[in-house]
Each structure stands twice: as structure tokens, then as C-alpha cells.
C-alpha positions as CSV (number, residue, x, y, z in Angstrom):
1,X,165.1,-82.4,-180.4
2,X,162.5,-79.1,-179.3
3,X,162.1,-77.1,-182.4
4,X,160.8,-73.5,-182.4
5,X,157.9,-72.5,-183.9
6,X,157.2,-68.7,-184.2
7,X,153.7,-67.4,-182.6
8,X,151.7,-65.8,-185.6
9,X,155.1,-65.4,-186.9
10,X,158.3,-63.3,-185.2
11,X,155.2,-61.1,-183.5
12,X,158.1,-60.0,-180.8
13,X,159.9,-57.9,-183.9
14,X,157.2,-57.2,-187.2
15,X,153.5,-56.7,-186.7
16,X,151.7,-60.8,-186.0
17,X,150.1,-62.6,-188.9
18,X,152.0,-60.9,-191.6
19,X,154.0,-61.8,-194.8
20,X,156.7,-59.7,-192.7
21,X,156.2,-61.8,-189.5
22,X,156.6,-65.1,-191.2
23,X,159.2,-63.7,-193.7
24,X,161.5,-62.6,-190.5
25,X,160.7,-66.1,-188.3
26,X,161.8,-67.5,-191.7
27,X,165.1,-65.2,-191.9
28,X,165.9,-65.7,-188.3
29,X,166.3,-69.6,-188.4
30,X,162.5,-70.7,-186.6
31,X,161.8,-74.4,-187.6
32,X,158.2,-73.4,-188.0
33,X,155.4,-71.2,-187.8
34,X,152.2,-70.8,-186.3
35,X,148.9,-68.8,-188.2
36,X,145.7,-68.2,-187.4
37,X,143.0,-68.6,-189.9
38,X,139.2,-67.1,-190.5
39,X,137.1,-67.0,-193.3
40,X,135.6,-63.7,-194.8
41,X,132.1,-62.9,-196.4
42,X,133.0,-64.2,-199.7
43,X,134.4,-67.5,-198.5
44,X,138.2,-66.6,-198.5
45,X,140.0,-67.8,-196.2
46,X,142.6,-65.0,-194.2
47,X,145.0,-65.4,-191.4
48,X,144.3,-63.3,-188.4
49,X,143.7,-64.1,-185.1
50,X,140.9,-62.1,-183.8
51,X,137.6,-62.0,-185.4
52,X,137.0,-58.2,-185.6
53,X,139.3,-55.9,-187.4
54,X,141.2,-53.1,-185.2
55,X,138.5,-50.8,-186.5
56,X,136.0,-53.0,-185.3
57,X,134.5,-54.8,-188.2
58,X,133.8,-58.0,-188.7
59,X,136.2,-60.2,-190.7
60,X,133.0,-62.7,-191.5
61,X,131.3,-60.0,-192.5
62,X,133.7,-58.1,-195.2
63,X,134.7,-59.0,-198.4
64,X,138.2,-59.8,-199.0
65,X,138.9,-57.6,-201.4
66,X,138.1,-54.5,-198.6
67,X,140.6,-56.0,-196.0
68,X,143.5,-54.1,-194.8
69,X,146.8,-54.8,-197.2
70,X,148.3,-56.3,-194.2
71,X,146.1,-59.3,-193.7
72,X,147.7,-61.9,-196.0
73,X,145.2,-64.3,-197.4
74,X,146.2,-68.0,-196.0
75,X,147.4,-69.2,-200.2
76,X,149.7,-66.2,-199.9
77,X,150.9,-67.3,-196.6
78,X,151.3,-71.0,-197.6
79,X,153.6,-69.8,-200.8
80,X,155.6,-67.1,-198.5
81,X,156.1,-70.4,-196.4
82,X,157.0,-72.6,-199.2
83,X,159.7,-75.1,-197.1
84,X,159.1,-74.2,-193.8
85,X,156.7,-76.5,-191.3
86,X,153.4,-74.6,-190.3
87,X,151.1,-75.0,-187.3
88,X,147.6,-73.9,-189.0
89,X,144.7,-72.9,-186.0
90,X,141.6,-73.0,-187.0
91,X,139.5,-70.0,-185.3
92,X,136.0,-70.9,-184.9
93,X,135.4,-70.3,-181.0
94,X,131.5,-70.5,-179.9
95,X,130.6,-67.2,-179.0
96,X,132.9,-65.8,-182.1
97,X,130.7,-63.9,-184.3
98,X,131.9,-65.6,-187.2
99,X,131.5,-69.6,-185.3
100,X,130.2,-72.4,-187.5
101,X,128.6,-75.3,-186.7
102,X,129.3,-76.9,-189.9
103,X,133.1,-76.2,-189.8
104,X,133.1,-74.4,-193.0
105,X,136.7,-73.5,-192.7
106,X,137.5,-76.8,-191.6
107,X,136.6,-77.6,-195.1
108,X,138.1,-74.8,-196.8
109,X,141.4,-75.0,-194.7
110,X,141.8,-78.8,-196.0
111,X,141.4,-78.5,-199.4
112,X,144.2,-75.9,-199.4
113,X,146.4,-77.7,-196.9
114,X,146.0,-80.9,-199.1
115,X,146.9,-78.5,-202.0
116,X,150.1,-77.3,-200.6
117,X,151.7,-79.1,-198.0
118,X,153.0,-82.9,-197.0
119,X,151.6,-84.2,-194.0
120,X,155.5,-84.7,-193.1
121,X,155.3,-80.4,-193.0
122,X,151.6,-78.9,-191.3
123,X,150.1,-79.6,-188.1
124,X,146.3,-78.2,-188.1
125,X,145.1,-77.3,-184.5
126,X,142.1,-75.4,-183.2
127,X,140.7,-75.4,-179.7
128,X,137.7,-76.7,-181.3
129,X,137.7,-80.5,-181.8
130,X,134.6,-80.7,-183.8
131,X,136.8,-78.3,-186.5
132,X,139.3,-80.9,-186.4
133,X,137.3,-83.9,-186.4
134,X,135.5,-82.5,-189.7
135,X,139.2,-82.2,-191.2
136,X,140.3,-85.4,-190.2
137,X,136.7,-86.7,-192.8
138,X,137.8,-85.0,-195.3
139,X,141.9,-85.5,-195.6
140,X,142.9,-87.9,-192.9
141,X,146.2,-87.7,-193.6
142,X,146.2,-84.1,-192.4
143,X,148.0,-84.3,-188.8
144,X,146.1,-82.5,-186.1
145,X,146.4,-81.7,-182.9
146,X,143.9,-80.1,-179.7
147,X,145.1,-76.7,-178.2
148,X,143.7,-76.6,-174.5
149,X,144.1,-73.6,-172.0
150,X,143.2,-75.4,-168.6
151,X,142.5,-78.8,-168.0
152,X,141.4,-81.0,-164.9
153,X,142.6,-84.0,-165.8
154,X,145.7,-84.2,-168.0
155,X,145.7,-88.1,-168.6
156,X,141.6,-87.9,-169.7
157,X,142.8,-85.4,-172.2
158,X,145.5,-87.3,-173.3
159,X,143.4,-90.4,-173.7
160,X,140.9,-88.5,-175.9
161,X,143.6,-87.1,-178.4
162,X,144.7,-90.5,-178.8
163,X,141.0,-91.6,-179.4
164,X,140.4,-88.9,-181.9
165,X,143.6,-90.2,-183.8
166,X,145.2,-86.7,-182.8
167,X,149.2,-86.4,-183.9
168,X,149.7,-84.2,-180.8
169,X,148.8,-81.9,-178.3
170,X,149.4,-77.9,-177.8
171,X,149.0,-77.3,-174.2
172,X,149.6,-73.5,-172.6
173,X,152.6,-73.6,-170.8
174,X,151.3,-73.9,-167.1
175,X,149.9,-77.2,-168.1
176,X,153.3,-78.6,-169.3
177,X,155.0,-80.2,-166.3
178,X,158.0,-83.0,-167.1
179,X,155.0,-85.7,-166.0
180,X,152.2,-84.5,-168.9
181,X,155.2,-84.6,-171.5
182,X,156.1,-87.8,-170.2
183,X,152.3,-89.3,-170.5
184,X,152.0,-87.3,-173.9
185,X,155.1,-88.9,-175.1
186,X,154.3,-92.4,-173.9
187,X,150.6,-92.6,-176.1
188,X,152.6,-91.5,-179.2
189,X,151.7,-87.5,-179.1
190,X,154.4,-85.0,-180.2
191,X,153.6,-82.1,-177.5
192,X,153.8,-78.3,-178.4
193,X,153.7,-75.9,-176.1
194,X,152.6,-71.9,-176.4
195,X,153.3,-69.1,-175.7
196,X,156.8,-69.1,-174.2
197,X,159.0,-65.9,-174.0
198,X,161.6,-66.4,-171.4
199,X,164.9,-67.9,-171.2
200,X,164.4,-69.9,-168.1
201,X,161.2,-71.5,-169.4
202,X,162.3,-72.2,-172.8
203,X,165.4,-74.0,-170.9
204,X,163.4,-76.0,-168.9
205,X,160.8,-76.7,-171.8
206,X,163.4,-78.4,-173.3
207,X,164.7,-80.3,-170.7
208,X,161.2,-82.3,-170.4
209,X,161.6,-83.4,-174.0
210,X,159.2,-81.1,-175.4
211,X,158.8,-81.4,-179.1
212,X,157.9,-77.8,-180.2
213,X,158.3,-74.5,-178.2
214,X,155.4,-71.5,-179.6
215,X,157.3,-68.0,-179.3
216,X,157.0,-64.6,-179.9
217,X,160.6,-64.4,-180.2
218,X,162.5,-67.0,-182.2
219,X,165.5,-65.4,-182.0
220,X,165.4,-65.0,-178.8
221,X,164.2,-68.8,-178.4
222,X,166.9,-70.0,-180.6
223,X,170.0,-68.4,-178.5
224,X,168.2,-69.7,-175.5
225,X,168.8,-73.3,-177.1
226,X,172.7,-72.7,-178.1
227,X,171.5,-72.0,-181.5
């Protein structure tokens, strides 16, 4: 059965990565939802997807406590989700002002995983596999999973999540065709597919067998499915 996940929460309807988002995916019947996490100055882990602020400061480089309200610190977002599955990227891009070699949220982002949630209810995934590899030392019970953009060889990529003992994959939707769901399925991955906001695609998504659909607009997403 394709579930559907909510992208940074109901984004489509209530401003992305906010109690409000996830509180509204929540209220309008997603599965699951999908966050994005960095780390501030002081060490405290907060879900947002970009690294600067809207007014252009760095979120590595201000203290928690002198965040916008809006920014819900990831604990506050694991209690608001309390019963509900979660997709948890780890941001740590090279080129990011805040990237880390050493994976520091990595760290931090498994300890309060590990605190919270089953591994029957998270999926950790980042675009950076060294991130996920430093997870997997510390809690390998932790399920993860590789996000890729664009990729040249489907199969090779498949082979390596398997190889990195990977729980699935989260291609972009241009690189999930009935045959790399197929191949995904067949080496044991669950496949998840972002960011899809369209009726025909989520129809046809789900047709291939796809495990998890990554929308903007549950509700939307949900009617699509008959539900």
C-alpha cells in the first residue's frame, strides 16, 4: 500500500517546518511526515530546511534561544508527532555554511531518535551518506535511507543502498519509473518518492507500487488515492 508523507509538513496550507504544518498533515489523515533538521550555535538541534534564516542569518551561527518562535526545536517536533511515522533529513550539504565533516548532527539526531521513536516508526535520510553511515555506528537499528536528485545509473545506486544496509531509497520523482521501483523492490528497499503535487502523478506513483508518496498537499494526495 503507498502511504503519504507530508513534505516539511502540510507546506501546501500552513507555513513548512512548523508545529502548525505537522499539526495540520496530522489532522488531515497523512501517514507520515517529513522534517528537516540543522543544528544551531549552542548545539540544539532545529528543524528547518535552509541554512540561513529569511533575514539572512545563519542558523549555525545563532543561539537557539534568538530563533524565530516559528522554528520548532526537533524534541518539540518529535512530541507534536507523538504516533505519527516521520521521515528525519539530515541537512549537512558540502558547501552549506553550517557542513560537518564529523557529522555532529548525525550524532545528536540519534540519540534523540533513539530517545523517542521505534525503528518500526522513523526513517532518517540525508543526501549525505557519510551523515547516515555515522548514524547507522551509533544506533544501527535506526532505519535509513539515501535521497538522490539525479542519478546515472539506477541499478549502481541501488546496489550501494543495499551495501550500506540502507532500509530504502527517496528518489525525486523523475527518477521513479515502474522499472527502478521494480529493482528497488526486488533488493529489499521500500522506495519514497518527493516532491509530488499532482493528481496524475500521485495516480501513477501508486500504480508502480511505490511505498511512500512526499507531498506538499496531503489532502490533496489523499483524495487522489480514494481516501
Amino acid at each position: 500500500m503507498t502511504v503519504i508523507i507530508a513534505h516539511r509538513g502540510a507546506r501546501a496550507a500552513a507555513p513548512e517546518n512548523t508545529i502548525e504544518a505537522f499539526q495540520l498533515a496530522i489532522d488531515q489523515g497523512a501517514y507520515g511526515i517529513e522534517l528537516d533538521v540543522r543544528r544551531t550555535s549552542d548545539d540544539v538541534l532545529v528543524v528547518h530546511h535552509d541554512a540561513h534564516l529569511p533575514d539572512g542569518r545563519v542558523i549555525v551561527e545563532t543561539l537557539s534561544g534568538d530563533l524565530p518562535e516559528s522554528i520548532p526545536l526537533f524534541v518539540e517536533a518529535l512530541e507534536t508527532c507523538t504516533g505519527t511515522w516521520l521521515n528525519v533529513e539530515i541537512k549537512n550539504f558540502p558547501g552549506d555554511p553550517d557542513y560537518d565533516e564529523d557529522n555532529t548532527v548525525a550524532v545528536a539526531v540519534a540519540g534523540l531518535v533513539s530517545a523517542f521513536r521505534t525503528p518500526d516508526d522513523v526513517l532518517v535520510s540525508s543526501f549525505n551518506t557519510g551523515s547516515l553511515r555515522r548514524l547507522q555506528a551509533i544506533d544501527p537499528t535506526i532505519p535509513v535511507a539515501t535521497i538522490v536528485f539525479d542519478v546515472l545509473d539506477p541499478q549502481q545506486l541501488i546496489e550501494r543502498a543495499v551495501v550500506e544496509g540502507h532500509a530504502a531509497v527517496n528518489p525525486y520523482l523523475t527518477i521513479a519509473d515502474r522499472r527502478f521501483v521494480e529493482r528497488a523492490h526486488d533488493a529489499g528497499l521500500a522506495v519514497n518518492v518527493w516532491t509530488v503535487n499532482d493528481v496524475e502523478t500521485i495516480i501513477r506513483l501508486a500504480g508502480y507500487g511505490v511505498d511512500g508518496i512526499i507531498t506538499d498537499d496531503p489532502a490533496l494526495a489523499l483524495r487522489a488515492l480514494g481516501n
